[in-house]
SEBA-430633 format. One record per residue (C-alpha): residue number from 0; residue in one letter; x, y, z. Coordinates in nm, 2 decimals, always signed. Example, Ala and Ser with C-alpha at 12.3 -4.5 7.8 and 13.67 -1.06 7.14 Angstrom:
% SEBA-430633
<r num="0" residuo="A" u="+1.23" v="-0.45" w="+0.78"/>
<r num="1" residuo="S" u="+1.37" v="-0.11" w="+0.71"/>
//
This chain:
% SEBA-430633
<r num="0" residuo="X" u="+10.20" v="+13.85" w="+13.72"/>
<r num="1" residuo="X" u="+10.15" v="+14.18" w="+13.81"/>
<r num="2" residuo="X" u="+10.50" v="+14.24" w="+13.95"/>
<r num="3" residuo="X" u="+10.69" v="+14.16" w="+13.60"/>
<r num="4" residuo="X" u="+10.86" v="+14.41" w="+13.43"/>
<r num="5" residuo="X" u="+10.75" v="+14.30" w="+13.09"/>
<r num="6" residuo="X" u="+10.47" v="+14.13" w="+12.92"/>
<r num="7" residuo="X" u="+10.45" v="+13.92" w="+12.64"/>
<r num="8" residuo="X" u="+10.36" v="+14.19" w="+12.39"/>
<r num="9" residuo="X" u="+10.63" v="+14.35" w="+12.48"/>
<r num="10" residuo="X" u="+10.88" v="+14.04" w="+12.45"/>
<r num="11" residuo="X" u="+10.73" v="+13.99" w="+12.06"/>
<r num="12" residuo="X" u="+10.84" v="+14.34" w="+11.96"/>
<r num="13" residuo="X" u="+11.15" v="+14.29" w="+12.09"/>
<r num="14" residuo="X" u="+11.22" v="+13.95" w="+11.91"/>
<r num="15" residuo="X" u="+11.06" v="+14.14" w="+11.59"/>
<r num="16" residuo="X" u="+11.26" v="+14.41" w="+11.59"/>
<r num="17" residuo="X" u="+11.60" v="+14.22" w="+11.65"/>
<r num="18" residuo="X" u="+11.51" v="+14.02" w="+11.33"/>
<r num="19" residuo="X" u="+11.39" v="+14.28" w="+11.12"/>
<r num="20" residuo="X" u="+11.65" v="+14.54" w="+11.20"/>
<r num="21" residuo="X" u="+11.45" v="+14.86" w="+11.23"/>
<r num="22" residuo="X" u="+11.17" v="+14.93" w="+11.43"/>
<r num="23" residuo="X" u="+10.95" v="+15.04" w="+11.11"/>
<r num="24" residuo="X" u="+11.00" v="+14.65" w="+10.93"/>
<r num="25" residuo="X" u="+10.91" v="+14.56" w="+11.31"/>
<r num="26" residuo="X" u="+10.57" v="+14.74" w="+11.36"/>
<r num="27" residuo="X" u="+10.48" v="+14.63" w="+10.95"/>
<r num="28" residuo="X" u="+10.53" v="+14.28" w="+11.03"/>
<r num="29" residuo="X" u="+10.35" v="+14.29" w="+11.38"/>
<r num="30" residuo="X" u="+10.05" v="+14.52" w="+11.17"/>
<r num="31" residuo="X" u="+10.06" v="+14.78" w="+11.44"/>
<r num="32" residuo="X" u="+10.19" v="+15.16" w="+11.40"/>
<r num="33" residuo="X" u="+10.59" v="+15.24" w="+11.46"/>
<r num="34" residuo="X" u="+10.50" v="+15.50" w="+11.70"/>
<r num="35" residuo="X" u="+10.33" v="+15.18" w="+11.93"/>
<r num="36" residuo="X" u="+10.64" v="+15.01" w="+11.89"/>
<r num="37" residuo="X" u="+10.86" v="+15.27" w="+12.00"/>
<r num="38" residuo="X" u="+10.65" v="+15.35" w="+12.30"/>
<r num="39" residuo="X" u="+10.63" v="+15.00" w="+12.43"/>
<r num="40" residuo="X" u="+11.04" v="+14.98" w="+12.38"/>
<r num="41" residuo="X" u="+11.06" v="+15.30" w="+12.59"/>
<r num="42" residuo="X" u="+10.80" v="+15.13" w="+12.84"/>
<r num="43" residuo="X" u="+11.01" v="+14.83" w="+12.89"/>
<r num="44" residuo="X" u="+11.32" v="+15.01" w="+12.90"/>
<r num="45" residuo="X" u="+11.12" v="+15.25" w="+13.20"/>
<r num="46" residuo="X" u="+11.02" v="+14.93" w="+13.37"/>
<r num="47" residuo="X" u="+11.35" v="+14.73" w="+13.34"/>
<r num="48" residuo="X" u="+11.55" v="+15.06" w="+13.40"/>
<r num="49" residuo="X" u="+11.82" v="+14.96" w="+13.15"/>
<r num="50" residuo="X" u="+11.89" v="+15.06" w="+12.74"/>
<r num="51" residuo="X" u="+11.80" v="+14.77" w="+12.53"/>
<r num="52" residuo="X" u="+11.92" v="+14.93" w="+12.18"/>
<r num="53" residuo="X" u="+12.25" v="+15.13" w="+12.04"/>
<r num="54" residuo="X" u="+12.02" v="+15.40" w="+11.87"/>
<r num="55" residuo="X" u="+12.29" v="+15.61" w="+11.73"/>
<r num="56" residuo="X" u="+12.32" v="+15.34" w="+11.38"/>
<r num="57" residuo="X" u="+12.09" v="+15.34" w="+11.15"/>
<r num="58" residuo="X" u="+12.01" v="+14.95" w="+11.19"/>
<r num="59" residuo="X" u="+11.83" v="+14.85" w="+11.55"/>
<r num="60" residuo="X" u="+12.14" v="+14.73" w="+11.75"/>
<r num="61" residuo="X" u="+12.05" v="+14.56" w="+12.09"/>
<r num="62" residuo="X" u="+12.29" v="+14.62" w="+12.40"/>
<r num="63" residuo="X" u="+12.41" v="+14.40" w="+12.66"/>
<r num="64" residuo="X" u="+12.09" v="+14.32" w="+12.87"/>
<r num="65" residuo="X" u="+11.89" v="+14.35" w="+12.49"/>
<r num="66" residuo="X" u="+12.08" v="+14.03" w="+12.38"/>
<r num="67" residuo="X" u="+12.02" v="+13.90" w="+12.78"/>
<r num="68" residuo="X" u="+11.66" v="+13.97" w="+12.74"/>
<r num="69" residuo="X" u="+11.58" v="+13.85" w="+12.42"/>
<r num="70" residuo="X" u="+11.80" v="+13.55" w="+12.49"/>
<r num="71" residuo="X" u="+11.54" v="+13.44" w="+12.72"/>
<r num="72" residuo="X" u="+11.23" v="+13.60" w="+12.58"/>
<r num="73" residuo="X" u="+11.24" v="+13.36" w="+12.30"/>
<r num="74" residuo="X" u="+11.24" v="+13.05" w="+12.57"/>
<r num="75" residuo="X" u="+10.95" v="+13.22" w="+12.70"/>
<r num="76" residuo="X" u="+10.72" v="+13.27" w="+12.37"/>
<r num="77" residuo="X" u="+10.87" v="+12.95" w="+12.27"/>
<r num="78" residuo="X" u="+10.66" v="+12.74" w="+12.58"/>
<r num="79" residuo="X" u="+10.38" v="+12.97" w="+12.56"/>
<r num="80" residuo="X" u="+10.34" v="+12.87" w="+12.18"/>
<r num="81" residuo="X" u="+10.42" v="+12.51" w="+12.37"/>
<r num="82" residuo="X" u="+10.13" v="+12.55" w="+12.59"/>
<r num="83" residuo="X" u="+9.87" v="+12.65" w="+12.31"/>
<r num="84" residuo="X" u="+9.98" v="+12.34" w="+12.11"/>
<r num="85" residuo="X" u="+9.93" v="+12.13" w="+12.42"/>
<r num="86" residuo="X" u="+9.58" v="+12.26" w="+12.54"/>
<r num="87" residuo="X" u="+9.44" v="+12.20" w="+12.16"/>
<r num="88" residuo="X" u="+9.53" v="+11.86" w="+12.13"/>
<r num="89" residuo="X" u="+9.28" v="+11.79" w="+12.38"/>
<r num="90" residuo="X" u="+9.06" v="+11.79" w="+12.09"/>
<r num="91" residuo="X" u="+9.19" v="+11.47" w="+11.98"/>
<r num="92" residuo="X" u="+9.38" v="+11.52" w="+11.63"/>
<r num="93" residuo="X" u="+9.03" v="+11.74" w="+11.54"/>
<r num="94" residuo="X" u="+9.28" v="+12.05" w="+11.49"/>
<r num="95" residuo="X" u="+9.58" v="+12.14" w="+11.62"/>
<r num="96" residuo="X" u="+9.95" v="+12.16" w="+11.41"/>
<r num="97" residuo="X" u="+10.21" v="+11.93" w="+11.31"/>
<r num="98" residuo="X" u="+10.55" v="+12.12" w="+11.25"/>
<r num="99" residuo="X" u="+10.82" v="+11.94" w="+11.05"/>
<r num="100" residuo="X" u="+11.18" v="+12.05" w="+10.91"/>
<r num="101" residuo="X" u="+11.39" v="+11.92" w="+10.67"/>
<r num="102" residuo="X" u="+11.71" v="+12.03" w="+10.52"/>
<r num="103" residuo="X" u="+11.69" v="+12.11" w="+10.17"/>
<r num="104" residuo="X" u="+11.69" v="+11.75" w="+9.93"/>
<r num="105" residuo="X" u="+11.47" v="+11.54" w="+10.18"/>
<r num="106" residuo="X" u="+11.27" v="+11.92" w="+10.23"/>
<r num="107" residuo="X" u="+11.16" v="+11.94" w="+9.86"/>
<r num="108" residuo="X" u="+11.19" v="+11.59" w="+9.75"/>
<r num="109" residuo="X" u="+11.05" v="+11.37" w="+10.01"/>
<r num="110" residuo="X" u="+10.89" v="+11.54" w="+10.30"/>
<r num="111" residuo="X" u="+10.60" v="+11.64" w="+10.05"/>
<r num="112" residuo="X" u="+10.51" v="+11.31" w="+10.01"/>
<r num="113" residuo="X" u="+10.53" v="+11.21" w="+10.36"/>
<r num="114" residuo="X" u="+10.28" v="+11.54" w="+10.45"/>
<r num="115" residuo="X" u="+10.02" v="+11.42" w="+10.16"/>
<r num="116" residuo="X" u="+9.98" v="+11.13" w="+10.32"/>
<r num="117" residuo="X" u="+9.91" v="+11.28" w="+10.67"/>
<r num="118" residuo="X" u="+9.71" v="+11.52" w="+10.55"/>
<r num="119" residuo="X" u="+9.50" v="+11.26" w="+10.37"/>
<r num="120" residuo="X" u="+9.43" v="+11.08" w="+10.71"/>
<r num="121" residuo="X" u="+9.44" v="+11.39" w="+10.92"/>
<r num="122" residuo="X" u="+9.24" v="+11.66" w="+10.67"/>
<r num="123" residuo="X" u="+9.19" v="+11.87" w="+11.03"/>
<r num="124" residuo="X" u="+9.55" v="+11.93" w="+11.13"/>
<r num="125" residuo="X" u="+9.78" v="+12.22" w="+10.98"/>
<r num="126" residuo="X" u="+10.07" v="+12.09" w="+10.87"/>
<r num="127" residuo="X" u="+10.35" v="+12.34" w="+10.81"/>
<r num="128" residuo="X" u="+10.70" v="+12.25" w="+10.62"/>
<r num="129" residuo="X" u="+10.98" v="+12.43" w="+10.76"/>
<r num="130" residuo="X" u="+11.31" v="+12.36" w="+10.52"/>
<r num="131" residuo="X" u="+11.61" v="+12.55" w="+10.59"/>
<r num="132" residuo="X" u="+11.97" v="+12.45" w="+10.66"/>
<r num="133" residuo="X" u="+12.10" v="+12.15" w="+10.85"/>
<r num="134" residuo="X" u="+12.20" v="+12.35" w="+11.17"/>
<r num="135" residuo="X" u="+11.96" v="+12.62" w="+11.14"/>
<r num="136" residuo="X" u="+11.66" v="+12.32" w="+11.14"/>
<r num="137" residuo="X" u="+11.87" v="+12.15" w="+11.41"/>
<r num="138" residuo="X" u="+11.85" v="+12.45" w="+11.63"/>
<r num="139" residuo="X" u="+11.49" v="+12.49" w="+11.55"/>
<r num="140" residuo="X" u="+11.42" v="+12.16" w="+11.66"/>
<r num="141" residuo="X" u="+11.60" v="+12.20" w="+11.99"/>
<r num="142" residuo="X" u="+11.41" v="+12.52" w="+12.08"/>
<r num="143" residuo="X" u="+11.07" v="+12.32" w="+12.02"/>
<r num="144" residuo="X" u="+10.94" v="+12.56" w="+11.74"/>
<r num="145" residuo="X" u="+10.96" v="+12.23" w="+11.50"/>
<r num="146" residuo="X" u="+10.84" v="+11.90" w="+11.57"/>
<r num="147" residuo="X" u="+11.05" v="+11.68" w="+11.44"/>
<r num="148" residuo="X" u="+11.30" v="+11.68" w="+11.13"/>
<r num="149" residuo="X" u="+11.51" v="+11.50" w="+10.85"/>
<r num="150" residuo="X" u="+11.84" v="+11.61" w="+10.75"/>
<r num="151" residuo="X" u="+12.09" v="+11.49" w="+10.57"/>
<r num="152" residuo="X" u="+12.39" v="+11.70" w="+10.71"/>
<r num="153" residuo="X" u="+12.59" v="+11.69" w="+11.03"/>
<r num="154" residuo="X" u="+12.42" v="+11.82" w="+11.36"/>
<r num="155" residuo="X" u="+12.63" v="+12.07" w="+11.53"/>
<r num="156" residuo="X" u="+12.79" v="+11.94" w="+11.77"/>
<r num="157" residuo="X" u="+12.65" v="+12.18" w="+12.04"/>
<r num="158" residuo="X" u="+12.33" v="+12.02" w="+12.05"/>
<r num="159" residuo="X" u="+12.47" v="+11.67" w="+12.04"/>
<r num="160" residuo="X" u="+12.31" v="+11.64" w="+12.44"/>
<r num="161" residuo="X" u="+12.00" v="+11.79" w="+12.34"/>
<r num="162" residuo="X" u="+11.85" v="+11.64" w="+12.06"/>
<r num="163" residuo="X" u="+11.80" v="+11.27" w="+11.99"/>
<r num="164" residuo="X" u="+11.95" v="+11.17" w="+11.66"/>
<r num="165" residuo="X" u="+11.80" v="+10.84" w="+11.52"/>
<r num="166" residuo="X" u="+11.91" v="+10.68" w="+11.17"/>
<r num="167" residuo="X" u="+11.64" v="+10.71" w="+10.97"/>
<r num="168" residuo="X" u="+11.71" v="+10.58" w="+10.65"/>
<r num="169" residuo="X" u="+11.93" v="+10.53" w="+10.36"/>
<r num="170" residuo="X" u="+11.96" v="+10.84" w="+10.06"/>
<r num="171" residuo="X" u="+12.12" v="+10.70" w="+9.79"/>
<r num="172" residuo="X" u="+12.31" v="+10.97" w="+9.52"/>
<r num="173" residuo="X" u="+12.32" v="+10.88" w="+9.13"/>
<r num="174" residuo="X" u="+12.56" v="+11.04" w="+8.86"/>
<r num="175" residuo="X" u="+12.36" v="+11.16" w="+8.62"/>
<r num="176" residuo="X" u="+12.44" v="+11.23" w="+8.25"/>
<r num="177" residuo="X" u="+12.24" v="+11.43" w="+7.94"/>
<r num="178" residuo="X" u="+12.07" v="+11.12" w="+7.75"/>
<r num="179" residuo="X" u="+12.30" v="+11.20" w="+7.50"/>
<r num="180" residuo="X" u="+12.66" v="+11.15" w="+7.63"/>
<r num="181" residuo="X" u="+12.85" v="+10.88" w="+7.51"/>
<r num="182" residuo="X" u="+12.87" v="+10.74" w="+7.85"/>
<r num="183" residuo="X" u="+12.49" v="+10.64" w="+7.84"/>
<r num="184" residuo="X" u="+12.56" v="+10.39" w="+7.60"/>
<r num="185" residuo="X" u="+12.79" v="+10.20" w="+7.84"/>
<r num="186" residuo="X" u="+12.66" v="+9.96" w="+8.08"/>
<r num="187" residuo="X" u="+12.89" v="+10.05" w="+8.36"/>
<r num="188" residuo="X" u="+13.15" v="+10.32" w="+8.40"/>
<r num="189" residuo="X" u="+13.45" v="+10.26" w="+8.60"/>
<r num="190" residuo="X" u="+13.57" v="+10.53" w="+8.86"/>
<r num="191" residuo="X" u="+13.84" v="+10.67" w="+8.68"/>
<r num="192" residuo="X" u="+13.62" v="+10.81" w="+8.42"/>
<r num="193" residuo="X" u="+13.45" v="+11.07" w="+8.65"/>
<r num="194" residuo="X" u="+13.77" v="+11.25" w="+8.62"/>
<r num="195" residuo="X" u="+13.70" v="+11.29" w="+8.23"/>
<r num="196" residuo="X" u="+13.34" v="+11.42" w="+8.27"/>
<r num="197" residuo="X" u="+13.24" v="+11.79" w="+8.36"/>
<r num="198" residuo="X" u="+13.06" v="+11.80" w="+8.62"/>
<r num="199" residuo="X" u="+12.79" v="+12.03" w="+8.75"/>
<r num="200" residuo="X" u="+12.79" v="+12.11" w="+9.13"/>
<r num="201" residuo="X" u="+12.64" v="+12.33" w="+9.44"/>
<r num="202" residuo="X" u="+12.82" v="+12.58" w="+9.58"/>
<r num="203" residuo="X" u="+13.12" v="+12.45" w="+9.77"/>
<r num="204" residuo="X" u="+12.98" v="+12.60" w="+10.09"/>
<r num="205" residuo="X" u="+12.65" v="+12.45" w="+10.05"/>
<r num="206" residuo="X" u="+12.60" v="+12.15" w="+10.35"/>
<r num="207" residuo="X" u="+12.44" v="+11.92" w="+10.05"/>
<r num="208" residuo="X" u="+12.77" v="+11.99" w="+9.83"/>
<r num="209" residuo="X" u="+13.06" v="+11.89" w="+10.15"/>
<r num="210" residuo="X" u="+12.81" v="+11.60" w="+10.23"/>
<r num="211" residuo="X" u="+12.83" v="+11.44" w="+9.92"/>
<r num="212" residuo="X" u="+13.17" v="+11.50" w="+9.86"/>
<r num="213" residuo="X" u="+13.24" v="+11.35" w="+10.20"/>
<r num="214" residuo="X" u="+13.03" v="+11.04" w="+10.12"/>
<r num="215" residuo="X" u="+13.25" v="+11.01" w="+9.76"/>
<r num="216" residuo="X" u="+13.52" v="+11.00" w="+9.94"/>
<r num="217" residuo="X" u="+13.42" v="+10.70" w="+10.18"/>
<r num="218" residuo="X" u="+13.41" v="+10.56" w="+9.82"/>
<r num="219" residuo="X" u="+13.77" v="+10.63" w="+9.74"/>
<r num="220" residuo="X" u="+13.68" v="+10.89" w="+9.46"/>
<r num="221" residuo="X" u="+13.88" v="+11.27" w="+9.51"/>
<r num="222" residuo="X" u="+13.63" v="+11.56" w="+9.39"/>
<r num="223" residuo="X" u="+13.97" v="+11.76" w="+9.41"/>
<r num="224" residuo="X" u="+14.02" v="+11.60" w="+9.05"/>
<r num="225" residuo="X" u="+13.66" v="+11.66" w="+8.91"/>
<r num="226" residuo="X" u="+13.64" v="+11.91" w="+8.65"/>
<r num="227" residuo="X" u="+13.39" v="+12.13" w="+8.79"/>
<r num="228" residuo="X" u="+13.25" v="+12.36" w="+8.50"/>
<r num="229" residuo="X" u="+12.99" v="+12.55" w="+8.66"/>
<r num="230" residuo="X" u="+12.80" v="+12.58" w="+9.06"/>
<r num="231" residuo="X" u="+12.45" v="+12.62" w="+9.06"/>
<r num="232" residuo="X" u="+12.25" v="+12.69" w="+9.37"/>
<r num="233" residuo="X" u="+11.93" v="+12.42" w="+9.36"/>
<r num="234" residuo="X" u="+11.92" v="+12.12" w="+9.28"/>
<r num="235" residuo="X" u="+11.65" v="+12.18" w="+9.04"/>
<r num="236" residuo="X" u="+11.89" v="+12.40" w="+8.81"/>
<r num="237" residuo="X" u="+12.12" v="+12.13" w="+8.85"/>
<r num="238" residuo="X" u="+11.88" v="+11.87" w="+8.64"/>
<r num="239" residuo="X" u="+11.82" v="+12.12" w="+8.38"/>
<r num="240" residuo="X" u="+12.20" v="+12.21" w="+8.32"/>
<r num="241" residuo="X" u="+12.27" v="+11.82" w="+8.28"/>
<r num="242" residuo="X" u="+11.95" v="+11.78" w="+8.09"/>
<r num="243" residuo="X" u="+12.06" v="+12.03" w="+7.90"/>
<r num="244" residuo="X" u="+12.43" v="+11.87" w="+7.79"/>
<r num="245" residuo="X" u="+12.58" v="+12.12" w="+8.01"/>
<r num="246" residuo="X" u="+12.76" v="+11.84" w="+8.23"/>
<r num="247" residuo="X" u="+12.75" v="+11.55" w="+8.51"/>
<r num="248" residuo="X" u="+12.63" v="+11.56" w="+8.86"/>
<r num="249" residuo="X" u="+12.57" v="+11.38" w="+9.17"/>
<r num="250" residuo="X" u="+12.23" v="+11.39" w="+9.29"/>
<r num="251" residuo="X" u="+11.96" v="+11.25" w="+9.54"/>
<r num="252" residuo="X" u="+11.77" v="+11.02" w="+9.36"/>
<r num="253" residuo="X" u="+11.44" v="+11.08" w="+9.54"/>
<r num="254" residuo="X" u="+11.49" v="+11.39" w="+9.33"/>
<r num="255" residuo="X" u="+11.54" v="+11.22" w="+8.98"/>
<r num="256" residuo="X" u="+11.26" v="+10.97" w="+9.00"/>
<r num="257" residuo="X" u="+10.98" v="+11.16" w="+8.72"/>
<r num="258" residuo="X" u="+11.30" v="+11.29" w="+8.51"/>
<r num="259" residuo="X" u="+11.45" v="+10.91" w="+8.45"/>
<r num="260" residuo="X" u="+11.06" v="+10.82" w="+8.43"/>
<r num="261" residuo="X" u="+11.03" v="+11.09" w="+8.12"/>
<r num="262" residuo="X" u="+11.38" v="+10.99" w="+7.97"/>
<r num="263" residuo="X" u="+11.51" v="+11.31" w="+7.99"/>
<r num="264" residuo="X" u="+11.80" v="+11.21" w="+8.24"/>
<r num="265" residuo="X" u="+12.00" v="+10.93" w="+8.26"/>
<r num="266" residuo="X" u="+12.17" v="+10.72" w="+8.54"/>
<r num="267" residuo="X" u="+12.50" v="+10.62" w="+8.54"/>
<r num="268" residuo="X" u="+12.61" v="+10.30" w="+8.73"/>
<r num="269" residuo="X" u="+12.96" v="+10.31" w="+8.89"/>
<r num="270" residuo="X" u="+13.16" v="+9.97" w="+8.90"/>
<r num="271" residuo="X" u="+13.15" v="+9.84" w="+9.24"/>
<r num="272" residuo="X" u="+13.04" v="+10.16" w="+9.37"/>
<r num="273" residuo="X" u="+12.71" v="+10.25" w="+9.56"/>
<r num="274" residuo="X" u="+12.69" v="+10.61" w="+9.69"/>
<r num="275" residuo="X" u="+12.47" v="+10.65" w="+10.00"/>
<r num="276" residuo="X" u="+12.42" v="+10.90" w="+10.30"/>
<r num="277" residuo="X" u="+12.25" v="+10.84" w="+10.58"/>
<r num="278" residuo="X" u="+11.93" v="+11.06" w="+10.63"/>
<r num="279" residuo="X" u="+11.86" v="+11.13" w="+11.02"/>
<r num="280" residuo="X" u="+11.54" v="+11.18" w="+11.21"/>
<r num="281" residuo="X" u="+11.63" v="+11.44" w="+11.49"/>
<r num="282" residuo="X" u="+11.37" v="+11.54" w="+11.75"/>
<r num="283" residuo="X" u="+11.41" v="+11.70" w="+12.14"/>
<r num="284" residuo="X" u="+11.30" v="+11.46" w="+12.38"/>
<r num="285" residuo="X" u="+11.24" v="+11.70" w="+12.64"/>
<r num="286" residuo="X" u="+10.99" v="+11.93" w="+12.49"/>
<r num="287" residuo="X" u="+10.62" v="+11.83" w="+12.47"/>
<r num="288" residuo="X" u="+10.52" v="+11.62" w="+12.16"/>
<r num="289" residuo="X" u="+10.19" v="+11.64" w="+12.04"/>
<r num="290" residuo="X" u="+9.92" v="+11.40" w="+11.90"/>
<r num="291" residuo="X" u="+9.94" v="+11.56" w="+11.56"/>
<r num="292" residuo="X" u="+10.36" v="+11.43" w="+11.59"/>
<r num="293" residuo="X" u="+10.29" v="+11.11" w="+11.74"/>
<r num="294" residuo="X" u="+10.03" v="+11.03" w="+11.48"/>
<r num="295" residuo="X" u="+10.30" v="+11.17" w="+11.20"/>
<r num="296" residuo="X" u="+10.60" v="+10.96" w="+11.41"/>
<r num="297" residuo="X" u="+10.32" v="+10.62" w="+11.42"/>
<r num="298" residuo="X" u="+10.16" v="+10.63" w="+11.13"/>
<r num="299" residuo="X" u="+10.39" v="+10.81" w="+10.86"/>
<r num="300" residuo="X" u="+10.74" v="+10.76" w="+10.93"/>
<r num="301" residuo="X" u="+10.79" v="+10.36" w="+10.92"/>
<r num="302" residuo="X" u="+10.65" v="+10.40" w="+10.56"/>
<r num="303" residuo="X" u="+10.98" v="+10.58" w="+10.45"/>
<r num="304" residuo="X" u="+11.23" v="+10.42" w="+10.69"/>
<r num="305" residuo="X" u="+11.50" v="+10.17" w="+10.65"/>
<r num="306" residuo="X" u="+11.38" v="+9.81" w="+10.70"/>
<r num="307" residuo="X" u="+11.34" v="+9.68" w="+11.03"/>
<r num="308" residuo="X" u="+11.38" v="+10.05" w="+11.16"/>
<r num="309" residuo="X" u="+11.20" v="+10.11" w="+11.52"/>
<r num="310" residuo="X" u="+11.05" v="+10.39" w="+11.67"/>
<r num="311" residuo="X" u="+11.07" v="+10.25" w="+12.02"/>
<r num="312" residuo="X" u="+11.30" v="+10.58" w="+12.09"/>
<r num="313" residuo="X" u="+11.04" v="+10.79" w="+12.00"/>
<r num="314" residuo="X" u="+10.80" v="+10.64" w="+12.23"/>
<r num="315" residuo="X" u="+11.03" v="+10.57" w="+12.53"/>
<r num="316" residuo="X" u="+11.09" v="+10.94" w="+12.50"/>
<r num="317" residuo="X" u="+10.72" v="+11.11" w="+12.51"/>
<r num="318" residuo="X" u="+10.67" v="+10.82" w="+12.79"/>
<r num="319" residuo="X" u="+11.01" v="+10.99" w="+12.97"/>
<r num="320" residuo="X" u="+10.77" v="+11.31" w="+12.92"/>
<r num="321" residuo="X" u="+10.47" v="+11.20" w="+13.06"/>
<r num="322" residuo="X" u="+10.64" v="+11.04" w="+13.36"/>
<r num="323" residuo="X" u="+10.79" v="+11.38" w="+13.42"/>
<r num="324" residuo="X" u="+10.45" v="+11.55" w="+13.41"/>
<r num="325" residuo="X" u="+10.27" v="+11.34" w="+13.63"/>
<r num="326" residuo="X" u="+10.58" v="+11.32" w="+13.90"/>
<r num="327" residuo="X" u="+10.55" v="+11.75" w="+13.88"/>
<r num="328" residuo="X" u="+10.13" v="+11.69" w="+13.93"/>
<r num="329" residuo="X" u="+10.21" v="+11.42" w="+14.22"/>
<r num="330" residuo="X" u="+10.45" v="+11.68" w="+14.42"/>
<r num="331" residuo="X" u="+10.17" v="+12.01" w="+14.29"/>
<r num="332" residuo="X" u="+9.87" v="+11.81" w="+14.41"/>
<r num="333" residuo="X" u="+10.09" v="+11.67" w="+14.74"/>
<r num="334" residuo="X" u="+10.15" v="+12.02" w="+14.83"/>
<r num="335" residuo="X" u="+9.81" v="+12.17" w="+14.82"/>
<r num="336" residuo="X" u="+9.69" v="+11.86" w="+15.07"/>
//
């Protein structure tokens, strides 16, 4: 260990400083003074005998071997962090973390639930919520800093070897109308009458927003011809604009359940339609799982899942793991005889 050019320290201000942009935000967020940072940087710059940062900008720009390094350095804290998790579940689910992602509607809508329920078993274990983006929760997945994850967009298509992708259940979206539109009197609408409404949407680059209009479409209805009025960034200010007569909208209906229970919104059958997505359980079979997932994966997940839904993949997987681990202990322990 003695012979490496860097040390872990070292490899944490690096990755700090490449995501805050300056050295000061690095040091605040690491608690230690900029002139430590700064000397460490010129340390490891001494020891690797190569620049790591363009300082003639005012932002914290890494060269060449500063992207190589921190490329790799992030693998690196990325299994130690690994190795921590590992060595407390020894204590049998009487600590430890469970680490779960979510893209943005299942995130706020039904991952809570899913965690209360956990937590109620397992009091002990610190559960933390991660809920970003489809591909930025797909690429946290696949470099083991979360668990597991449901998401309801596309995984890119780069990780399509690395990360299992198992069907996870069914995410059906409701139009939903002020309780005072005409249209709430009806029984039924037909399809040609969304074209009359105003409707209320996310942002047209949002992942939510092209997956639904991707899943209309399956349905043979063109959001080119909806009469979008206004695009609101949460879901959440979507309800209120329709609850407040500002328009129509498509939404999840995990995230309508207490409104329609208050009567403040109101759903909208379709004729003949039914508007679902499929929500996706993603995990990286390769990394190590711990108890805290596999009592989450066990215990939790069949409660939400589609019926008859298996998580046979999960455990063929951590027992592909486990085989691995003991062949590397056979070959360590066959080599010290």
């Amino acid at each position: 260990m003695s012979d490496l050019p860097f040390t872990l320290d070292q490899l944490r201000i690096l990755k700090a400083i490449a995501q805050e942009g300056s050295f000061k935000r690095a040091a605040d967020s690491l608690y230690v003074s900029q002139p430590a940072v700064s000397l460490q940087v010129q340390n490891l710059e001494r020891q690797l005998d190569v620049p790591l940062f363009d300082r003639g900008g005012r932002r914290a720009q890494l060269t060449e071997a500063g992207h190589l390094l921190l490329s790799y350095g992030e693998k690196i804290l990325s299994l130690c962090q690994e190795t921590c998790r590992a060595i407390e579940d020894l204590q049998n689910l009487q600590g430890g973390t469970l680490i779960v992602g979510a893209s943005q509607t299942t995130g706020t809508y039904l991952l809570p639930r899913m965690i209360g329920m956990f937590r109620q078993k397992y009091p002990d274990v610190a559960v933390q919520l991660h809920v970003h983006s489809t591909r930025r929760t797909a690429w946290s997945v696949a470099n083991g800093q979360v668990d597991l994850a449901i998401i309801g967009g596309e995984i890119p298509g780069e990780l399509s070897e690395s990360l299992e992708v198992v069907s996870y259940a069914e995410d059906e979206l409701a139009l939903i109308l002020p309780v005072f539109h005409p249209f709430t009197k009806l029984e039924k609408i037909q399809k040609e009458d969304l074209y009359k409404l105003q409707f209320i949407a996310l942002d047209s680059q949002s992942t939510i927003r092209k997956v639904i209009d991707q899943v209309l479409a399956r349905c043979e209805i063109d959001t080119r011809r909806f009469k979008v009025e206004m695009e609101l960034n949460s879901i959440e200010a979507i309800k209120n604009a329709v609850q407040s007569g500002l328009g129509a909208a498509f939404v999840s209906t995990s995230a309508i359940a207490k409104e329609l229970q208050m009567g403040v919104l109101h759903r909208t059958p379709i004729e003949g339609v039914v508007v679902k997505r499929t929500l996706w359980l993603i995990f990286n079979p390769n990394r190590y799982r711990s108890k805290a997932a596999e009592a989450f994966s066990r215990e939790i997940l069949p409660q939400f899942a589609n019926p008859g839904w298996s998580q046979d993949v999960l455990t063929l997987a951590q027992k592909s793991i486990v085989i691995t681990t003991l062949d590397i202990a056979t070959s360590t322990s066959a080599a010290e005889d």
